[in-house]
C-alpha angles and dihedrals in degrees: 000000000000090000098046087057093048091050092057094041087060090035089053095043092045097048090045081054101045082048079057117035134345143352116277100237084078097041113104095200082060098055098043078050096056098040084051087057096049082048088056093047097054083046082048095055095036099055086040082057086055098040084053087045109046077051097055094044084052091053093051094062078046097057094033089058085046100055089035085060093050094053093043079060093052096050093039086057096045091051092051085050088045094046086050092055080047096057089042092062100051089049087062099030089064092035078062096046094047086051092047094042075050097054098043092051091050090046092044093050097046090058094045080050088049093051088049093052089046098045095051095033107129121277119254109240116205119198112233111251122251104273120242121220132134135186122195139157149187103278084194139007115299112237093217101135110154099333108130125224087008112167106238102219112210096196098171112092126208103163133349106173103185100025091260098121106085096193085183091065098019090235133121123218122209110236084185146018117255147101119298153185123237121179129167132190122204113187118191142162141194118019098337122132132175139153111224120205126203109214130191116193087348097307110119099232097179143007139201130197124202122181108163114184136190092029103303127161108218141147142185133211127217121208131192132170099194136153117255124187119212112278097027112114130220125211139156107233117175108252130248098276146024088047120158142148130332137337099237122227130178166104088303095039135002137207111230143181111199121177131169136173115242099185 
């Protein structure tokens, strides 16, 4: 608006002295006129280039906090979609953790059940096995003299539970394996004199010496715990040496072979 007055003010001033005096092509208050003018105008379109300027710079925060809130949206929705998944795993999660605490309870109680069952199944009886023993002895003496290795054969039984004792050969037979007891008796008088061995499957395990003098009756006992497996045979035999006369039995002192399992 400023310019427009100024421009008519010159216009006005210009045509009253060209009325007056020349043409304005030649006047000099014309031409600085004019050359202020095209000053203003550059002012003019200058400060119209900052005014565009300083509008468009405050449209830009404008459209930043725009897209920023857009964004903000879009987040805001994914973490809602995010906190839902969220939710539907934990869901599952625990439906998994109640079927594995499940499990584990019914595992649990079906081998405590087991141990139970196990712990009051029925005994197993098992029935004690026949006994073995038997008790023989010499029905008459016994002509050993100085034969060596000579079977003593006790032919008298007394007792042969379980059917070991053989009187015909002098010899027990294990029915079964164990642990036994063997024990033999050898009564003798006068000058005789023998050593008397026990075997088991043909090992001497144990051996006895009697050498009575002057008349005198006398006799001596062997004894062996010893372990004897089925099928091996026992017998009493006189040793290799110190062998004489005869192995005494009688009313007023017998000769005997005992034997009986223990386990």
């Amino acid at each position: 608006m400023f310019l427009y007055c100024m421009l008519f003010a010159l216009y006005s001033s210009g045509a009253a002295s060209t009325r007056n005096t020349e043409p304005l092509d030649n006047n000099s208050d014309w031409k600085l006129a004019m050359k202020k003018i095209e000053e203003l105008q550059m002012i003019v379109k200058f400060q119209e280039a900052r005014i565009s300027s300083l509008e468009n710079r405050c449209k830009e925060p404008v459209d930043k906090v725009t897209e920023q809130e857009r964004s903000l949206k879009k987040q805001s929705v994914l973490i809602t979609q995010l906190e839902a998944r969220v939710d539907e795993f934990e869901t599952l999660l625990k439906i998994e953790n109640d079927a594995l605490a499940k499990h584990a309870l019914l595992a649990n109680s079906k081998h405590h059940s087991s141990i139970f069952k196990n712990s009051i199944s029925p005994v197993r009886i098992v029935a004690p096995e026949e006994p073995i023993a038997f008790y023989a002895y010499l029905a008459t003496n016994a002509p050993a003299y100085s034969a060596v290795h000579y079977i003593i054969v006790f032919d008298k039984v007394v007792t042969n539970v379980g059917n070991g004792y053989h009187p015909h050969i002098g010899t027990f037979i294990a029915p079964r394996s164990g642990l036994y007891v063997f024990t033999w008796t050898i009564r003798q008088w006068g000058n005789r004199n023998h050593i008397t061995e026990l075997l088991v499957d043909n090992e001497v395990v144990h051996v006895i010496h009697l050498h009575p003098i002057d008349g005198v009756d006398c006799s001596v006992t062997g004894t062996v715990v010893v372990q004897v497996d089925q099928g091996n045979d026992v017998l009493v035999r006189t040793g290799s040496r110190y062998n004489g006369g005869e192995i005494n039995s009688d009313i007023d002192g017998r000769s005997t072979f005992a034997g009986w399992n223990i386990m």
